[in-house]
C-alpha positions as CSV (number, residue, x, y, z in Angstrom):
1,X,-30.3,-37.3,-72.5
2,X,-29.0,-34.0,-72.1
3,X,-30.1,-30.6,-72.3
4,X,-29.3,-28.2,-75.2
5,X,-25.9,-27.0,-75.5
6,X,-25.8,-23.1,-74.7
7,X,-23.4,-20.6,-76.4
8,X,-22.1,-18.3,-73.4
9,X,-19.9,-15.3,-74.0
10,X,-16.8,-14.7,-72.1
11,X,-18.3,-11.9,-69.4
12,X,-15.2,-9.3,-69.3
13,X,-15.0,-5.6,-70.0
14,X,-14.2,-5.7,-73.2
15,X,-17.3,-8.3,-74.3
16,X,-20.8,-6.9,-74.4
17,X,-23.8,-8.8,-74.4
18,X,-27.3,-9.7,-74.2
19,X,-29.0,-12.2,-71.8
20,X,-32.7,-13.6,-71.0
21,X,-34.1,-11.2,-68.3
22,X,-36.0,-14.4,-66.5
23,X,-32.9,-17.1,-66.6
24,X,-29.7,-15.4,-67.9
25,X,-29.2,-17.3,-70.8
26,X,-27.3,-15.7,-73.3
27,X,-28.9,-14.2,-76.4
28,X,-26.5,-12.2,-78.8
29,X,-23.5,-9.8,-78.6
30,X,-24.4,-5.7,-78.4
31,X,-22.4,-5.3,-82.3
32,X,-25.4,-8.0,-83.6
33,X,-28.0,-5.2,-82.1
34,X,-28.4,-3.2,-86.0
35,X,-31.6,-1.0,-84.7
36,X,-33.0,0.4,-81.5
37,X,-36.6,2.3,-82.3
38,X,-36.1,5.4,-80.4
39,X,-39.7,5.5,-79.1
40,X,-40.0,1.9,-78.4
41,X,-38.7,-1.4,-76.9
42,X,-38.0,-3.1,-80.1
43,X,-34.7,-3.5,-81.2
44,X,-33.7,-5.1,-84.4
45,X,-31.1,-8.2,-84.1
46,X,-28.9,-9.6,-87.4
47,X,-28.6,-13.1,-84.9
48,X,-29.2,-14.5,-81.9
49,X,-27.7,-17.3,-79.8
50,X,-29.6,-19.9,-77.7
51,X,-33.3,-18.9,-78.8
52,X,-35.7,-21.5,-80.2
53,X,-38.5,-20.8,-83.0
54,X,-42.1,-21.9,-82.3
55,X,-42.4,-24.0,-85.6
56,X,-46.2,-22.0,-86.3
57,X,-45.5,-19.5,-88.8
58,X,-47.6,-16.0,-88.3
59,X,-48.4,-13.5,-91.0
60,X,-48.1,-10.0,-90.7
61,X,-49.1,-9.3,-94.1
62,X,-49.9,-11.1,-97.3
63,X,-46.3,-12.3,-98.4
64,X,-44.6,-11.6,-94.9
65,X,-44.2,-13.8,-92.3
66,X,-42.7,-14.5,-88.5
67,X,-42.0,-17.1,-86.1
68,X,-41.9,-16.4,-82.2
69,X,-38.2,-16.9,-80.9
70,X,-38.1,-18.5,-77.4
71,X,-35.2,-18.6,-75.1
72,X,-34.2,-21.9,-75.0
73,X,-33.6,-22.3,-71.3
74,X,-37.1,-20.7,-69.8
75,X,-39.0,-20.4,-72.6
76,X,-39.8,-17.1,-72.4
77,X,-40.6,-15.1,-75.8
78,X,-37.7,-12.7,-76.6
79,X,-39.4,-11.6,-79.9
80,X,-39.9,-12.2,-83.6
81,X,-37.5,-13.6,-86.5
82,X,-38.7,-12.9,-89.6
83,X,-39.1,-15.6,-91.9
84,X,-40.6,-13.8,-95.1
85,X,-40.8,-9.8,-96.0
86,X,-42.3,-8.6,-99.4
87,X,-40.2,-5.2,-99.3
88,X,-36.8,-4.9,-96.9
89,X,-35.7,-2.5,-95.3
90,X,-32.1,-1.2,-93.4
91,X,-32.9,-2.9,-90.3
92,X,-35.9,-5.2,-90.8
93,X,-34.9,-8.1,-93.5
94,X,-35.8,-11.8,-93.9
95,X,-33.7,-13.5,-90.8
96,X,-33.6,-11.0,-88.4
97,X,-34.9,-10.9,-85.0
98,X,-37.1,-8.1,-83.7
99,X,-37.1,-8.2,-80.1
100,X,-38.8,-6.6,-77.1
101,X,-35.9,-5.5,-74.9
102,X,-38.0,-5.3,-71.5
103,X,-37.0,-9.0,-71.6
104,X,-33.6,-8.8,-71.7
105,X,-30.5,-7.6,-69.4
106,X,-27.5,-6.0,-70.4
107,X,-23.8,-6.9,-69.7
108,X,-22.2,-3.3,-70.8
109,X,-18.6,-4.2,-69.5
110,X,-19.0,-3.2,-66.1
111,X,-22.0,-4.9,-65.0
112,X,-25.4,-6.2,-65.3
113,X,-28.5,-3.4,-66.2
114,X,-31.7,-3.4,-67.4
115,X,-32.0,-3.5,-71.7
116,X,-34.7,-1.3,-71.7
117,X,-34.0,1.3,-69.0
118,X,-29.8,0.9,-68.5
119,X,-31.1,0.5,-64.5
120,X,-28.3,-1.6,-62.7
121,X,-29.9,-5.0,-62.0
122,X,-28.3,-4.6,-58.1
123,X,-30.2,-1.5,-57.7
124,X,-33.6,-2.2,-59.3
């Protein structure tokens, strides 16, 4: 049987994109990135590519829910989609991914950095 079929984006500079930090898999385009919290690591994704949802359900709240979204290659967590949300917001609504961008990299055109610090993978 054969693995899962991955979605890979053509890497030129004119494409930007995100990938798993631990295998490369591709995860979503830079225009599908809607938030960054300035303070944080968490960014706020409308979609992703190639992530898998752990079927367990977790609430947040009463009336809001997530699921854990897993690269589908290593299996690493990438973050949260959210699955139910009593009040929406401008980046966080029911569907979206919230994701911690220490475990991603970063094609930006050029080459290959680090999501959360814009360090060039070649010099980290």
């Amino acid at each position: 049987m054969e693995g899962p079929s991955l979605v890979c984006y053509e890497q030129n500079k004119d494409t930007r994109f995100f990938v798993c930090r631990h295998c490369k898999t591709h995860l979503s385009l830079y225009s599908e990135m809607l938030y960054r919290y300035p303070t944080s690591q968490v960014a706020i994704f409308g979609s992703m590519v190639n992530v898998d949802l752990f079927s367990d359900k977790h609430p947040i709240e009463p009336g809001e829910t997530t699921a854990a979204a897993f690269c589908i290659n290593c299996e690493s967590q990438v973050g949260y989609k959210f699955i139910a949300l009593r009040i929406e917001t401008y980046a966080l609504k029911t569907g979206r991914f919230m994701v911690d961008t220490s475990e991603l990299l970063f094609w930006n055109g050029n080459h290959m950095v680090y999501a959360d610090s814009g360090v060039s993978v070649e010099n980290a």
